[in-house]
TORBA-932360 format. One line per 2 residues: number of its first residue (from 0); their letters; for each residue x, y, z of C-alpha. Coordinates in Angstrom, 2 decimals. Layout:
<atoms>
NUM) A) X:Y:Z | ...
</atoms>
This chain:
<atoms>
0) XX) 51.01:-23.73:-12.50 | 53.16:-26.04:-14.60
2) XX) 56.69:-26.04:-14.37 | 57.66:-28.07:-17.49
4) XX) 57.79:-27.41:-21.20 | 55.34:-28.93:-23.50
6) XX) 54.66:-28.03:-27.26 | 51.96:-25.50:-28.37
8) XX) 49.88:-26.47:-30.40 | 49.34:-25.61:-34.45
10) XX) 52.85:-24.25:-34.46 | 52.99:-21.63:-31.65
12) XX) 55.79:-20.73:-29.49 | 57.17:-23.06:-26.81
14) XX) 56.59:-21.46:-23.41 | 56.98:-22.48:-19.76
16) XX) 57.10:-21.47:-16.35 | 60.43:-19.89:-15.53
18) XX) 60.20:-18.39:-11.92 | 58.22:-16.25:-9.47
20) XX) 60.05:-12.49:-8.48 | 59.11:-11.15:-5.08
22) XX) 61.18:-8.09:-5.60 | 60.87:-5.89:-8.63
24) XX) 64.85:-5.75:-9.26 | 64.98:-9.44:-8.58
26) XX) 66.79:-11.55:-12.29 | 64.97:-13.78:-14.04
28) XX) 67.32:-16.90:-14.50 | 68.53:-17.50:-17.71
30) XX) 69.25:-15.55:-20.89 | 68.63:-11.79:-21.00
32) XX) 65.38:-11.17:-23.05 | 62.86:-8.65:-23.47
34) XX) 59.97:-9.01:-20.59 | 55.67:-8.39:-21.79
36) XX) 53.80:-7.67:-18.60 | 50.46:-8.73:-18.33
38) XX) 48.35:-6.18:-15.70 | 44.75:-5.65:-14.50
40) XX) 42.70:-5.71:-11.44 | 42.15:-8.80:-9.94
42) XX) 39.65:-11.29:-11.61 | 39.83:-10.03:-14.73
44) XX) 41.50:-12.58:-16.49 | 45.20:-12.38:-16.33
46) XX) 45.88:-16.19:-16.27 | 43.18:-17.35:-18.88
48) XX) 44.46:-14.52:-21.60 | 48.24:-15.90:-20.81
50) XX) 46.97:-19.08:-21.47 | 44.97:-17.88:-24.89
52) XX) 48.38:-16.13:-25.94 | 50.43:-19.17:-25.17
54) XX) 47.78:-21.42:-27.03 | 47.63:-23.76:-23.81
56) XX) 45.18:-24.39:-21.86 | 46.98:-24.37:-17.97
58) XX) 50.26:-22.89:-18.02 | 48.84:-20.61:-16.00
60) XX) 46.47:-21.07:-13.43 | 44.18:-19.07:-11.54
62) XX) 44.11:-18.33:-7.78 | 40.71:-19.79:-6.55
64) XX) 40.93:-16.75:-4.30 | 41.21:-13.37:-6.22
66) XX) 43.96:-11.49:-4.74 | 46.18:-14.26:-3.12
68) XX) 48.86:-13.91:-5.68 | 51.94:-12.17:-4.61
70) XX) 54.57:-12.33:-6.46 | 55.43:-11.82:-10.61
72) XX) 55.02:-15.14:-12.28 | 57.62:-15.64:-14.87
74) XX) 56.99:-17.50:-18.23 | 59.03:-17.82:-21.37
76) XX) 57.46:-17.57:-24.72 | 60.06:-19.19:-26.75
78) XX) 63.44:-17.96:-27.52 | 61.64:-14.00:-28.14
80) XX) 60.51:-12.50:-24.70 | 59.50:-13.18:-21.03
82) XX) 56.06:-12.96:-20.01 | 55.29:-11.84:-16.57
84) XX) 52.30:-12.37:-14.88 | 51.86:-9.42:-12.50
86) XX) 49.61:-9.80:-9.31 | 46.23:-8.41:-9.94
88) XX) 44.70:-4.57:-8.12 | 41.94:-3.91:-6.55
90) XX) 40.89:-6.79:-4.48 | 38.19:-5.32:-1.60
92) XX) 39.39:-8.21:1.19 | 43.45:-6.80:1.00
94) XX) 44.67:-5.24:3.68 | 46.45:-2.01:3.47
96) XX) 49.91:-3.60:4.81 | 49.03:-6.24:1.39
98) XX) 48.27:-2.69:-0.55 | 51.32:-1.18:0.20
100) XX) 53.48:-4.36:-0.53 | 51.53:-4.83:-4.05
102) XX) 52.20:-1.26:-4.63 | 56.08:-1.29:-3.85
104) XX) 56.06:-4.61:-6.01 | 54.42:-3.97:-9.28
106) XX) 54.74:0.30:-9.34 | 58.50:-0.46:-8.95
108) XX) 58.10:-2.98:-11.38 | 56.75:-0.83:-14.01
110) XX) 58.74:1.81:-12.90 | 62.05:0.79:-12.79
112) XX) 62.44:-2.28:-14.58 | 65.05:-2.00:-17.36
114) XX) 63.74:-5.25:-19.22 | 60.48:-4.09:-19.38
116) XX) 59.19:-3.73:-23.19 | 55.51:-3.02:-22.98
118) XX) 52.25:-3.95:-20.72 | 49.42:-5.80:-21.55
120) XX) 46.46:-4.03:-19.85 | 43.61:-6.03:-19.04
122) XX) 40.20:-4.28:-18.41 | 36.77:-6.17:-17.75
124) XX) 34.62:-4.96:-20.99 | 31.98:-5.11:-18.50
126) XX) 32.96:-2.77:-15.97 | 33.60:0.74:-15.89
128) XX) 37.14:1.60:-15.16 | 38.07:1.55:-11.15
130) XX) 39.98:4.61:-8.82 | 42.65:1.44:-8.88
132) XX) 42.75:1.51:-13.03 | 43.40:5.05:-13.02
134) XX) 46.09:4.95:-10.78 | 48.00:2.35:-12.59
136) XX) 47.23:4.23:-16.01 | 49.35:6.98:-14.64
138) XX) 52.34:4.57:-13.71 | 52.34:3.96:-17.26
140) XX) 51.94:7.39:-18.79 | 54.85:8.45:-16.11
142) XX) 57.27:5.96:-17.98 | 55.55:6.47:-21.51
144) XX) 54.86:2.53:-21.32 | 53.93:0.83:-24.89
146) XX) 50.64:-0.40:-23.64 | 48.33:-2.86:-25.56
148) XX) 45.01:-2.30:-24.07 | 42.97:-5.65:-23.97
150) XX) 39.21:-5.85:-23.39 | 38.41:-9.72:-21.44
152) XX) 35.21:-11.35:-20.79 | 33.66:-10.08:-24.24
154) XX) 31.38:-13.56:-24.77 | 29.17:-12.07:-21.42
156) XX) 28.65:-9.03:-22.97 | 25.66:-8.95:-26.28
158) XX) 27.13:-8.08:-29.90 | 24.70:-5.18:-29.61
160) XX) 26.14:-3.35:-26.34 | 29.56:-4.26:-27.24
162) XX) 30.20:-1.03:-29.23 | 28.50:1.27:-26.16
164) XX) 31.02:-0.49:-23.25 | 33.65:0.28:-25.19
166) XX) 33.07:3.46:-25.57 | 32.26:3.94:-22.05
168) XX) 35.57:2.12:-21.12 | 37.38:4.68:-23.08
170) XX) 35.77:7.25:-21.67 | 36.73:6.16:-18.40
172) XX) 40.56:5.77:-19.13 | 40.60:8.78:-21.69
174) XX) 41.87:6.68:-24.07 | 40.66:5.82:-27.59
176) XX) 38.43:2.77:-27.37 | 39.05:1.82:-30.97
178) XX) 42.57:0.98:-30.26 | 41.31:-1.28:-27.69
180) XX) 41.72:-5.49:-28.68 | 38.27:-7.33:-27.56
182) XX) 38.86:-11.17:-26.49 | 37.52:-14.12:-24.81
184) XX) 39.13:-16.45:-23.45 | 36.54:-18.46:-23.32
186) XX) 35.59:-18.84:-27.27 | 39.14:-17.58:-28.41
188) XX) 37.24:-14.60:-29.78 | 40.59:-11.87:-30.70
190) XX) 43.16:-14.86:-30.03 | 45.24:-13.96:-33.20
192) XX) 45.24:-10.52:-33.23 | 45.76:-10.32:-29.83
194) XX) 48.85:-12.51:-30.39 | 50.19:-10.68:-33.60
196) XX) 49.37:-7.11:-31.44 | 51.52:-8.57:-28.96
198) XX) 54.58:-10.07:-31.22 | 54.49:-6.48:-32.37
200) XX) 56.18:-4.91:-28.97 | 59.32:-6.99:-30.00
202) X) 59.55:-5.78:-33.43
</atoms>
């Protein structure tokens, strides 16, 4: 991932990489700012909807090995709020010793942390929601988390199912699938109101 600052394009906020936490009370150096967590199971997307947010292409990069990452990747977003990448669930190949750390790391996280303004839930539009979904979607009713629930991967699913997975998707979470954002990051599809839905969580 890149470590230096470079101007987004048409306008957007400057962001960068800040730091990586490997405890969940750990500071982020620098001023004290709001923090947007961005959560889902692993391979969903997490690095290429940062990077859609952001408007650039590879502040954030993606593990070439699904649930390697370990730690909470830190990025600014300007001068408004820090955006932390959180290490993706529900990766077959972990081992339970790698479970319980991930667990103690990002429950904690979304538990405790004082910082913490809202999470940006990631689901797979094409997949029905996992035993590991579930689980976090009752870390963040237990806190009464502002969550922003984002569909990824919408350009592999057809125009004409789109309406059904959502629905099912909802169904699965118990939530209302018409609050639900649909994006790819792949053709930008949902990059501006994902970005104004987010902006929103900071007032």
């Amino acid at each position: 991932m890149t470590r230096t600052a470079a101007p987004s394009p048409r306008g957007l906020l400057l962001s960068e990489y800040i730091t990586s936490l490997t405890r969940a009370d750990a500071p982020i150096p620098g001023p004290a700012r709001p923090e947007i967590a961005l959560a889902g199971r692993s391979n969903v997307g997490k690095s290429s909807l940062l990077n859609l947010l952001v408007g650039r292409r590879s502040l954030a990069r993606a593990s070439r090995t699904p649930g390697k990452t370990r730690a909470l990747n830190v990025f600014s977003w300007g001068d408004r709020c820090y955006l932390v990448d959180v290490p993706g669930y529900g990766w077959a190949k972990v081992g339970q010793a790698e479970r319980a750390a991930w667990h103690r790391l990002v429950e904690g996280y979304v538990a405790e942390r004082p910082a913490l303004a809202g999470v940006i839930w990631l689901l797979d539009i094409r997949r029905e929601p996992s035993p590991e979904d579930l689980d976090f979607r009752a870390c963040l009713v237990a806190r009464s988390m502002p969550t922003l629930v984002v569909l990824t991967k919408a350009d592999q699913v057809g125009r004409a199912k789109r309406d059904e997975r959502v629905a099912a998707v909802g169904a699965g979470t118990g939530m209302d699938g018409k609050d639900f954002l649909i994006t790819s990051a792949r053709t930008r599809e949902g990059a501006e109101e994902f970005r104004e839905a987010v902006l929103a969580f900071l007032g």
